[in-house]
C-alpha positions as CSV (number, residue, x, y, z in Angstrom):
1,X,7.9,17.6,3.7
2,X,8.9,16.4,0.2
3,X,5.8,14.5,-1.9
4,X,7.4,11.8,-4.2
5,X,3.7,10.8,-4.8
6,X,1.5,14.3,-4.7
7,X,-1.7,14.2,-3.1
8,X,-4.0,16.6,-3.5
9,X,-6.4,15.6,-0.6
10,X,-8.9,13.2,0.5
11,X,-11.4,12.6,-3.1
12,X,-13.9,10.9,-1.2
13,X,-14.4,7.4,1.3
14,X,-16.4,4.9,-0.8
15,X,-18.9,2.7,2.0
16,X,-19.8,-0.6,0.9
17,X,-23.5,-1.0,2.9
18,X,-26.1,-3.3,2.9
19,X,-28.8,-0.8,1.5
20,X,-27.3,2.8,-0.2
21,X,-30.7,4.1,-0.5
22,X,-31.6,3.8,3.8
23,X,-28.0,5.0,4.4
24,X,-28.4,7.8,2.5
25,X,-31.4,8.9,4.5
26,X,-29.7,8.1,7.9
27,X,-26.4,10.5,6.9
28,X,-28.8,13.1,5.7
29,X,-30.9,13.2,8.6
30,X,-28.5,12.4,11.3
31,X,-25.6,13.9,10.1
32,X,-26.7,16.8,7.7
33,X,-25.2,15.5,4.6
34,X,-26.8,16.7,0.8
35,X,-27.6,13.8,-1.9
36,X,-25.7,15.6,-4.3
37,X,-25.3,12.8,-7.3
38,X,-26.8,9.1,-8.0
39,X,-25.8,6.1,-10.0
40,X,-28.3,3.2,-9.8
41,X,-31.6,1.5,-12.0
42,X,-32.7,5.2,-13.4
43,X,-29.1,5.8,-14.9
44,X,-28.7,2.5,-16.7
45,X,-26.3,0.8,-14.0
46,X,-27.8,-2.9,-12.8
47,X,-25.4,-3.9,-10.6
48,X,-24.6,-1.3,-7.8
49,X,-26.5,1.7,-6.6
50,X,-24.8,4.8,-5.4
51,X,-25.3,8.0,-3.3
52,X,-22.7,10.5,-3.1
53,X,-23.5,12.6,0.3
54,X,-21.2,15.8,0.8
55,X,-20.9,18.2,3.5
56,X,-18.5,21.0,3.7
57,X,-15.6,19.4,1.7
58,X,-16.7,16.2,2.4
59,X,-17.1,13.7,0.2
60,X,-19.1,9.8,1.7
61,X,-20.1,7.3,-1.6
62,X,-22.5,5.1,0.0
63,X,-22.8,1.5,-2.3
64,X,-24.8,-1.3,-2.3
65,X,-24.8,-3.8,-4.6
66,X,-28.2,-5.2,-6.5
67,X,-26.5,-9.0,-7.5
68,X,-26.1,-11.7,-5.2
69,X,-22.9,-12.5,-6.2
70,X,-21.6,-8.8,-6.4
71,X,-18.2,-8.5,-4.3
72,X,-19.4,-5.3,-2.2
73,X,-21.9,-7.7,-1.6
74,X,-19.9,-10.4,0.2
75,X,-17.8,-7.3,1.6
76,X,-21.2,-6.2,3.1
77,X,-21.4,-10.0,4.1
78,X,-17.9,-10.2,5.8
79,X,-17.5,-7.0,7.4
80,X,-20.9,-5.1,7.8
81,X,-21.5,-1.7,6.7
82,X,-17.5,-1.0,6.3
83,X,-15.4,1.7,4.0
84,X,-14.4,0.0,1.0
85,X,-12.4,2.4,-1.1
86,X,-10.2,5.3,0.4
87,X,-9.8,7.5,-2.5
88,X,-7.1,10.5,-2.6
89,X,-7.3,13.6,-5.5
90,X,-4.0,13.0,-7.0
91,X,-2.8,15.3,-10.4
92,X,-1.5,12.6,-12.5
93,X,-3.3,9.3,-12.0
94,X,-0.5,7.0,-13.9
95,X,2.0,8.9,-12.5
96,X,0.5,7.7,-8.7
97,X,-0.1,4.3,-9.7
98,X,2.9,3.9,-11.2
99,X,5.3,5.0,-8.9
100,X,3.2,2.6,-5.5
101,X,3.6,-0.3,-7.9
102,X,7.5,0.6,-8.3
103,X,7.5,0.5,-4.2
104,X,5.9,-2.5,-4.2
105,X,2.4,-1.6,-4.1
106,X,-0.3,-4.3,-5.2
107,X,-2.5,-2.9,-8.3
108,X,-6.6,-3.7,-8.2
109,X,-7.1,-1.5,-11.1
110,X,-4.8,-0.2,-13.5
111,X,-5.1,3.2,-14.9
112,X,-8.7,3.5,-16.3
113,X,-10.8,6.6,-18.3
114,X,-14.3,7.1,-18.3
115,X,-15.6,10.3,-20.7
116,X,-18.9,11.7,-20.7
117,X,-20.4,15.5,-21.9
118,X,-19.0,16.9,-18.7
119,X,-15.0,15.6,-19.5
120,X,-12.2,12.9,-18.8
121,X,-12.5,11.2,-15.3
122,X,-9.1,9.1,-14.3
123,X,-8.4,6.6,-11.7
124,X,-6.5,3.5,-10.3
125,X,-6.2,1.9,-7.3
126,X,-4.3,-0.8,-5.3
127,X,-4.3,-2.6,-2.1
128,X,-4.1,-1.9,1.0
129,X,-4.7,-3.2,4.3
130,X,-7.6,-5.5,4.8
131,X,-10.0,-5.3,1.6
132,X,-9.4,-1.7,1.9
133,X,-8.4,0.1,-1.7
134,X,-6.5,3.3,-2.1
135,X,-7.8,4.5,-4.9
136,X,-6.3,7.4,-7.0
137,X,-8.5,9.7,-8.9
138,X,-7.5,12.7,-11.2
139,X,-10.4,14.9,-12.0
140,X,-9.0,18.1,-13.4
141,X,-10.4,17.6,-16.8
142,X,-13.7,16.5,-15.1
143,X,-16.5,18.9,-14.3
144,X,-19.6,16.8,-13.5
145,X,-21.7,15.2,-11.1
146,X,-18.9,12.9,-8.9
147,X,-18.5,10.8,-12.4
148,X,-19.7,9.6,-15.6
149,X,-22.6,7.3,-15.4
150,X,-24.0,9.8,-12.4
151,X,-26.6,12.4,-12.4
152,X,-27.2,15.4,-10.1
153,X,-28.9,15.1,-7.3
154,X,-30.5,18.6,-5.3
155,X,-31.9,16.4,-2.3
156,X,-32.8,18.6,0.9
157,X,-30.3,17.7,3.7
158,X,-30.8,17.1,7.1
159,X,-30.1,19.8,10.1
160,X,-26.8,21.2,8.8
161,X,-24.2,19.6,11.6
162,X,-21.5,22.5,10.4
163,X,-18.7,19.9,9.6
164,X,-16.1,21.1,7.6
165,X,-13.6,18.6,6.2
166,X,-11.6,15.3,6.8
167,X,-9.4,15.7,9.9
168,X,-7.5,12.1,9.9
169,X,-8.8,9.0,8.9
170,X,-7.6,5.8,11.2
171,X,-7.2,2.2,10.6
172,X,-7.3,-0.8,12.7
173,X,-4.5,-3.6,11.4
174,X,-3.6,-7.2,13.3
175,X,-1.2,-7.1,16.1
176,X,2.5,-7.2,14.5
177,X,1.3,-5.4,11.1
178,X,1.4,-1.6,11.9
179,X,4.9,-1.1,10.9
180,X,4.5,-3.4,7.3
181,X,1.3,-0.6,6.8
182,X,3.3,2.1,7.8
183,X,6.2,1.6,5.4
184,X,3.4,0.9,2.8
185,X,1.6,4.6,3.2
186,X,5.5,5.6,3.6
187,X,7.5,4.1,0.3
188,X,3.8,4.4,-2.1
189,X,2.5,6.9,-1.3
190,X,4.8,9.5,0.3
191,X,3.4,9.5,3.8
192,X,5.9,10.7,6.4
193,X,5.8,9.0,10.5
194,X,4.8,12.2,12.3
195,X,4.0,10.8,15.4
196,X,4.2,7.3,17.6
197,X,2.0,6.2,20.6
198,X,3.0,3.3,22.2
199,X,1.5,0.8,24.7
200,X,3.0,3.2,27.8
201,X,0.9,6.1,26.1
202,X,-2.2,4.2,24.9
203,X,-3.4,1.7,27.8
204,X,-6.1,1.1,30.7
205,X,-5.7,-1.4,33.7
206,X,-7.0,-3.9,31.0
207,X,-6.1,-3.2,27.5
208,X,-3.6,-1.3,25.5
209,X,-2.9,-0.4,22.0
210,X,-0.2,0.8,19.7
211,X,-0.1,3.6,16.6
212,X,1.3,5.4,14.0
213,X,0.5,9.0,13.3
214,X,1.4,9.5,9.0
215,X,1.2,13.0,7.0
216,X,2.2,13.9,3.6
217,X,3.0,17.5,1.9
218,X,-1.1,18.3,1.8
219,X,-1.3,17.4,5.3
220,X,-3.9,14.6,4.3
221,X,-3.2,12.1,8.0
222,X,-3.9,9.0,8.3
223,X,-3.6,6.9,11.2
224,X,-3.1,3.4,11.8
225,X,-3.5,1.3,14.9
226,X,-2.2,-1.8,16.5
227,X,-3.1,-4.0,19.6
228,X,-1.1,-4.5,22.0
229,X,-0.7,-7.3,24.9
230,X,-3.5,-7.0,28.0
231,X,-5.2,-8.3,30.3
232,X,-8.5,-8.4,28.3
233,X,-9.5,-7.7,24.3
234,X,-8.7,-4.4,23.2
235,X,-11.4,-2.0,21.3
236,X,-9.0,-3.2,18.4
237,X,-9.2,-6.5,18.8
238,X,-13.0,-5.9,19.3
239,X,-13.2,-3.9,16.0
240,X,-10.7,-7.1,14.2
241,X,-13.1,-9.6,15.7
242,X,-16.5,-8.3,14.5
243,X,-15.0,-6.7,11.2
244,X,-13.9,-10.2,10.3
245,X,-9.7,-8.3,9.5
246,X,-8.5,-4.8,9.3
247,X,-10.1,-2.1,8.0
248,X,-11.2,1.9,8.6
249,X,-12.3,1.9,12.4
250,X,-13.1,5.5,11.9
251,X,-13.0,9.2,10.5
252,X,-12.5,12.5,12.3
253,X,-14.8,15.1,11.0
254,X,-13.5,18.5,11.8
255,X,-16.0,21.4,12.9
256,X,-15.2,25.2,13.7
257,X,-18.0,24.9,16.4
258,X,-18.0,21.7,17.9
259,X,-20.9,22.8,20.5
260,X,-23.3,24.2,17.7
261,X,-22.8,20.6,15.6
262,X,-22.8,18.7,18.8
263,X,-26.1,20.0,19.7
264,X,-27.5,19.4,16.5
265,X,-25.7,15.8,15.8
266,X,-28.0,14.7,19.2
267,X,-30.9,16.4,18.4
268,X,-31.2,14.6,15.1
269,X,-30.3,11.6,17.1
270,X,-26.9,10.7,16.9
271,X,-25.5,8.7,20.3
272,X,-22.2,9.8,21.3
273,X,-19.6,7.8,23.7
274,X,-20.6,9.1,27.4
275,X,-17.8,10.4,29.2
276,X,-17.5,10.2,33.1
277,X,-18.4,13.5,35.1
278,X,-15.3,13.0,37.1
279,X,-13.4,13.7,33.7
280,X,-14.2,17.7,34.0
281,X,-13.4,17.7,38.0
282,X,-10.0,19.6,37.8
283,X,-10.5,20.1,33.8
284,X,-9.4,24.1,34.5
285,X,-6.6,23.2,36.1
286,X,-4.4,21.9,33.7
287,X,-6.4,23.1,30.0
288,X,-5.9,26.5,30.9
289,X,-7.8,29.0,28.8
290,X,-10.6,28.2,26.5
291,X,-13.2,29.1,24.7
292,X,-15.5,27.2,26.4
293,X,-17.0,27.0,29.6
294,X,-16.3,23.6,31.3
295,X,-19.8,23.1,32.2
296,X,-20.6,23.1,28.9
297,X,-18.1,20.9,27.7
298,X,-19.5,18.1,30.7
299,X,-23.1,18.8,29.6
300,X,-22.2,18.0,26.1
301,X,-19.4,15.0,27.1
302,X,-16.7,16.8,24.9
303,X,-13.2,16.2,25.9
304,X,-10.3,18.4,25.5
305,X,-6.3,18.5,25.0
306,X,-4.0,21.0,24.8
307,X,-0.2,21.0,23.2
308,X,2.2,23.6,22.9
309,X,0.2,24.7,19.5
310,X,-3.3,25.4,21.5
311,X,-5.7,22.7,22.2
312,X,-8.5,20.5,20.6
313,X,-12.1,19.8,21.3
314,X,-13.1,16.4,20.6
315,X,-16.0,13.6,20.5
316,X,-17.0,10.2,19.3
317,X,-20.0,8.6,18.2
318,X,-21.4,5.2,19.3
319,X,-20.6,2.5,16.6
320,X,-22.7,3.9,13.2
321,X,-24.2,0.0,13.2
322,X,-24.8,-3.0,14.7
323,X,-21.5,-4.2,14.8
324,X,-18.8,-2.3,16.9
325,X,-16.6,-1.0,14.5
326,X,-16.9,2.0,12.2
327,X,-17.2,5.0,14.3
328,X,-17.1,8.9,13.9
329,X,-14.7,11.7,15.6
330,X,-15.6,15.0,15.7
331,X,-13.1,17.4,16.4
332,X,-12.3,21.4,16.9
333,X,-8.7,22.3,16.5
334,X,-7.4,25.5,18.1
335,X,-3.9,25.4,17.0
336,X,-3.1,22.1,18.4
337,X,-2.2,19.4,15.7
338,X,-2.6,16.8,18.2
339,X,-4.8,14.0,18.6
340,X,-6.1,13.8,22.2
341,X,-2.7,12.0,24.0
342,X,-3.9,13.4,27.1
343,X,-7.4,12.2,26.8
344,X,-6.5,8.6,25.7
345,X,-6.7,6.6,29.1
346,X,-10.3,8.5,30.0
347,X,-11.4,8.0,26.2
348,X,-10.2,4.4,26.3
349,X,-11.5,3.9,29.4
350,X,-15.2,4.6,28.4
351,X,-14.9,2.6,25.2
352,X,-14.4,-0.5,27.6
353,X,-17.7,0.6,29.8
354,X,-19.5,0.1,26.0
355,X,-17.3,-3.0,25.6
356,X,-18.2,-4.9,28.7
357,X,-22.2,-3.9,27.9
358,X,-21.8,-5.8,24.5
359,X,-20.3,-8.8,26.7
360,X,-16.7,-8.4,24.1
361,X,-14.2,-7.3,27.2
């Protein structure tokens, strides 16, 4: 897989939320993330304040903006709590932005420096879907705390949850504008399709949905969704209703023991999407060997699919807010590069049991 655009990896996913400080404390506690650097009043900065969480090679910037007129505050306005910036580690930051404007990329900022004591931080960014920016940072020559303006932070984390890295990172677009998205990620950044679900694949007696599976050269995924005709509103349409447009409907965390961080992600609270009993009934049957008892998977609710590669382990959380849209995957891969095709019509299925409880189905 050639890379006409190099990306490193996922930098970090900027959230734009109503109060930085109370989200920090919530993906601490609940989700076992470490304060590790902070931008805000103490620092000099007067108009945003900032809390970079990590965990594993993880990387959440939680924002929330101290002027009423701020933009992340009328984000936070339009769309909720809602990822604002999706940031990839790229080795040459004008080379990136550069060659996505050349493919007809939007810019939102153009190639900018910032210096401190600890070295040169780089970045750009353009547009993407919804208010969504891809931003492109080059840190090589940078060894501090996230960025200049930040200090280092040695907060005490929560329970660690034993989660590991990005998996795949999955956006919800209007019905008709997958493919303009896809060819977006494609021609700027590199992406390559990798895999299509359609509305055959991806449906319940009432809803259905489309997507597109994208990887470039460091594997970095991203997903993006359509939906597709039914009898009643989708989870995507749900998500493009209450989000007020597209956006980031959610993030798979990957684990290497998805029981151990499952335990602990409910002990400190976290709700995850209940999943029939019936589900596991003839589980053995058709997953073959794994290495975990089923009971254990039912006891938990995590679901499983296997591929010629192996098979996955998988979960989602509840909503993270009030609104029903940003969510959270957490996943175990055992060869399998997958993404749970054989668990869609029992995963989509429980989604609607939450929809029709919020009255949106």
């Amino acid at each position: 897989m050639s890379d006409v655009c190099p990306i490193i990896g996922v930098d970090h996913l900027e959230f734009f939320v109503g109060n930085a400080k109370q989200s920090a404390q919530f993906y601490s506690r609940c989700f076992g993330f470490q304060n590790t650097a902070y931008r805000g009043l103490e620092t000099g900065e007067r108009k945003t304040s900032s809390y970079v969480m990590e965990q594993g090679e993880i990387r959440f910037v939680l924002t929330s903006a101290m002027v009423g007129d701020h933009p992340i505050n009328k984000s936070v306005m339009k769309h909720g709590d809602t990822i604002g910036v999706m940031a990839f580690q790229v080795p040459d930051v004008t080379a990136a932005y550069r060659y996505a404007i050349s493919q007809g990329a939007v810019g939102a900022i153009p190639p900018t420096e910032q210096d401190d004591e600890h070295g040169t931080l780089r970045y750009a960014a353009v547009r993407s879907f919804g208010d969504v920016l891809v931003k492109f940072v080059e840190r090589q020559a940078y060894s501090g705390p996230f960025a200049p303006g930040f200090v280092a932070r040695a907060s005490v984390p929560g329970p660690n949850a034993g989660l590991k890295r990005i998996d795949h990172i999955v956006g919800n677009v209007e019905r008709g504008m997958m493919d303009r998205w896809v060819e977006f990620f494609q021609k700027a950044m590199g992406f390559e399709l990798r895999m299509h679900f359609d509305e055959q694949t991806i449906s319940t007696e009432y809803s259905a949905l489309m997507s597109k599976v994208l990887q470039n050269g460091s594997k970095t995924i991203v997903n993006i969704n359509e939906p597709a005709d039914g009898l009643r509103k989708s989870q995507i349409e749900e998500f493009l209703d209450f989000h007020y447009g597209p956006g980031i409907q959610h993030i798979a965390l990957e684990t290497t023991d998805i029981v151990q961080a499952v335990v602990q992600l409910r002990q400190a609270g976290v709700e995850f999407l209940p999943i029939p009993k019936t589900y596991y009934e003839n589980l053995e049957d058709w997953v073959r060997e794994i290495d975990v008892p089923v009971e254990k998977l039912a006891e938990l609710g995590i679901l499983v699919d296997r591929d010629e590669d192996g098979y996955l382990l998988q979960l989602f959380t509840k909503p993270l807010g009030d609104r029903p849209t940003l969510f959270f995957e957490v996943i175990e891969r055992h060869g399998c590069r997958g993404f749970g095709a054989g668990n869609f019509k029992s995963l989509f299925v429980a989604l609607e049991r939450e929809q029709a409880l919020r009255g949106n189905l």
